[in-house]
GULOSE-833995 format. One record per residue (C-alpha): x, y, z. Coordinates in pm, whole numbers, plus 50000, padded with zeros to 5 digits. Last residue first. Layout:
N
XYZ ...
% end
This chain:
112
499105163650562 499775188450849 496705212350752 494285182350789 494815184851152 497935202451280 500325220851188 503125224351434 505685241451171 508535217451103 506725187351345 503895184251111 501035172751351 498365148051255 495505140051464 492855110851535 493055090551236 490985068151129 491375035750953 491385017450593 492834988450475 494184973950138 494614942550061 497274926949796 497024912849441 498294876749580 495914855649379 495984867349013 493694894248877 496794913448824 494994948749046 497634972149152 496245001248957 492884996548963 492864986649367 495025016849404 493115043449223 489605033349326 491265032849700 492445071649637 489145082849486 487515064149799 489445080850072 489755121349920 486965135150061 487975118050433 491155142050391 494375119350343 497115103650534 499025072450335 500845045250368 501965017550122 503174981050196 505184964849969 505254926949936 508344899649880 506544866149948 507434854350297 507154812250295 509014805350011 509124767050039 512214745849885 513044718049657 516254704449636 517794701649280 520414734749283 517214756149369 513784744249344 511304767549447 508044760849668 504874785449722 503634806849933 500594801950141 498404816349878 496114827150067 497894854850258 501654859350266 504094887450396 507334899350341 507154943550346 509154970050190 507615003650304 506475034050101 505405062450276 503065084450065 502635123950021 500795145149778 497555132349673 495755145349440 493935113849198 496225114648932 499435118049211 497645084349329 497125069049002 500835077748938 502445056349262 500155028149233 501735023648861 505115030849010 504275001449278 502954974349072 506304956249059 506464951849410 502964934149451 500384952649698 499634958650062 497744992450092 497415007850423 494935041350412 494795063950718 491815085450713 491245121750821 
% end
């Protein structure tokens, strides 16, 4: 099993949402995240003094899925999410040991 973390733009998140049901999958945790990469953020004015915005609104998605599943799922999300402007998001990928679905004790690939 594989644990995928996708960091993408708000907006893009419905279109992340159906490429993923496309693709199979079932579950996903979304989280609302601040972060910045690159771009550093950038400055605002508001009522004539400039500002910078730091912590750029983000949301991170997470997601448990069979190893036969990992690169139709990150084909789906990088298409989906994908502006071609700096601040797109990353996505990462790790393993993961065991799953257990506390309702029933599943465990393993059963659970997700």
């Amino acid at each position: 099993m594989k644990k995928i973390e996708a960091i993408i733009k708000p907006f893009k998140l419905d279109e992340v949402k159906e490429a993923l049901q496309e693709v199979g999958l079932q579950g996903i945790t979304v989280i609302e995240a601040k972060g910045f990469g690159r771009q550093k953020g950038h400055t605002e004015l508001y009522r004539g003094a400039e500002y910078v915005v730091d912590f750029l609104p983000k949301v991170k998605l997470e997601i448990v899925l069979p190893d036969d599943l990992v690169d139709a799922a990150i084909d789906a999300i990088r298409k989906a999410a994908q502006t071609g402007r700096i601040g797109d998001g990353k996505i990462f990928v790790s393993t993961v040991e065991e799953a257990v679905r506390i309702r029933t004790g599943e465990t393993g690939s059963d659970a997700i």
